[in-house]
N, C-alpha and C positions, 0 to 999 in steps of 0.2 A: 423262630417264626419265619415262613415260606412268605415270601410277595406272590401275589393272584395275577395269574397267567394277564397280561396285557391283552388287548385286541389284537391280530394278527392284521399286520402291516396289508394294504392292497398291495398286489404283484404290481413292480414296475415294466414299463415298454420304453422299446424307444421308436421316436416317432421324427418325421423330418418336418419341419417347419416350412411351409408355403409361401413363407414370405421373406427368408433368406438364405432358405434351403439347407438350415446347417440342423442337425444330428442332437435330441435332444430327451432326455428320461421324462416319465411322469407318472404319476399316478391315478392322472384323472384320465378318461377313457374319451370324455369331451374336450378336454385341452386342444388344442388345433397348434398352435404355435409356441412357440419358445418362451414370449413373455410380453406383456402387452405392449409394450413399442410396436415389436413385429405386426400383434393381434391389431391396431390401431394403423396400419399400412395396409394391411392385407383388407381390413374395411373401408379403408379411403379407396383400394384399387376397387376393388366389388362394387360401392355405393356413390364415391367421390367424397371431397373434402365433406367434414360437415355443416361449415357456412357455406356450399356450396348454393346456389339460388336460380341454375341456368340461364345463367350468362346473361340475367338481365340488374340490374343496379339502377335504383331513384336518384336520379341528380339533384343537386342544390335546388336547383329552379325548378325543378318539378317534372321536368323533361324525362324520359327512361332511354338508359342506356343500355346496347346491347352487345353482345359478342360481336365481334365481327368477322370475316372470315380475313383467311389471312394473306397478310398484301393490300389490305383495302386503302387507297387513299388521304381518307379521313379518320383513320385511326387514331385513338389516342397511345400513351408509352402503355397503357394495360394490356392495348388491343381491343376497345369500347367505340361505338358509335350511336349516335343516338339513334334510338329505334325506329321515330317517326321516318327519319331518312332513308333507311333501311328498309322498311314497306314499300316506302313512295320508290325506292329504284328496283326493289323486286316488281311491283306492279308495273313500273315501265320497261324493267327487263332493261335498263343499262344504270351505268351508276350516275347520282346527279352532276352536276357541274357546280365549280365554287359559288358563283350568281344567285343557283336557283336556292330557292326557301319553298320547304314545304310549312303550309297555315295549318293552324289544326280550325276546324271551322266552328267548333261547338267551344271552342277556346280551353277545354280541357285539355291538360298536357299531357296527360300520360293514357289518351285514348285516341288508340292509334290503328284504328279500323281503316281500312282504306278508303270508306265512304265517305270517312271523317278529315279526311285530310284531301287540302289541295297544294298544288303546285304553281308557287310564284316566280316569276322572274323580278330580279330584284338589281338595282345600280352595280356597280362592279365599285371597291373599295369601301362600302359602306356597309359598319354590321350588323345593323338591326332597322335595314331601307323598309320602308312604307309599302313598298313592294307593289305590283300590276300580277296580276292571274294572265299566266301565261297564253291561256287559250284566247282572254281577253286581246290580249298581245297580236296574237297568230290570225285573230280576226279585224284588228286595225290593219296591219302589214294585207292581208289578202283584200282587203278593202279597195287600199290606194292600187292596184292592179287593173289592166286592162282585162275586159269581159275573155280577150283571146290567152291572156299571158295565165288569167287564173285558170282556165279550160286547159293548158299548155302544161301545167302544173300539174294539177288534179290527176291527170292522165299518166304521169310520172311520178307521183308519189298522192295514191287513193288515200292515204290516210288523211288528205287535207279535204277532202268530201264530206268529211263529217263536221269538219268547222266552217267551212263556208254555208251557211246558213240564215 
């Protein structure tokens, strides 16, 4: 009694692997890589991690943090800053100062619109000060000024024209 001819094997290839470039047989014509370690790198470079969440993360308190770029300051050891701060010094185009506190005004923490948020000057060594709105601030100080020294000002830096009002 004869054994019934088997299925006839798929031709093998060899094929190089993209994600460690080493030299590898197969049979499946969709295979791409050596073996899923590789296959599971080679999608982490294409897509990123898969808890990946773009660089933003919900603090404890409510607060969101964000990537930061790199060298920032206020960095945490991740490389995190909170995001609120991170709007408020895009929108001012420099980075804050230890002092200042951005409010969020609708008291929700994790919206972080720039309408929504203002900027406080706040005591120096204290961590969560009662805090003054800074413009409030810039309009006491231009106050106590004489009519010639605020005109003297103005003239030297236009951007206090808008607070003197």
């Amino acid at each position: 009694m004869s054994k019934k001819p088997g299925p006839t094997p798929k031709p093998r290839t060899v094929k190089t692997c993209p994600s460690c470039e080493t030299s590898f047989e197969t049979r499946w014509p969709r295979q791409v890589c050596c073996g899923r370690p590789c296959a599971r790198r080679l999608d982490a470079k294409r897509h990123g991690p898969p808890n990946w969440k773009g660089g933003v993360n919900k603090h404890s308190s409510g607060y969101l943090k964000a990537k930061a770029p790199i060298g920032h300051p206020l960095a945490d050891k991740a490389g995190y800053v909170m995001q609120h701060r991170l709007v408020m010094e895009e929108h001012l185009g420099r980075t804050l100062e230890a002092h200042e506190r951005v409010h969020h005004k609708n008291g929700v923490r994790d919206d972080n619109r720039v309408e929504n948020l203002e900027l406080w000057d706040a005591d120096h060594g204290k961590k969560d000060p009662s805090g003054q709105r800074t413009l409030d601030l810039a309009r006491y100080y231009l106050a106590k000024l004489s009519l010639e020294e605020r005109s003297a000002l103005i003239k030297e830096r236009p951007l206090y024209a808008c607070i003197d009002r």
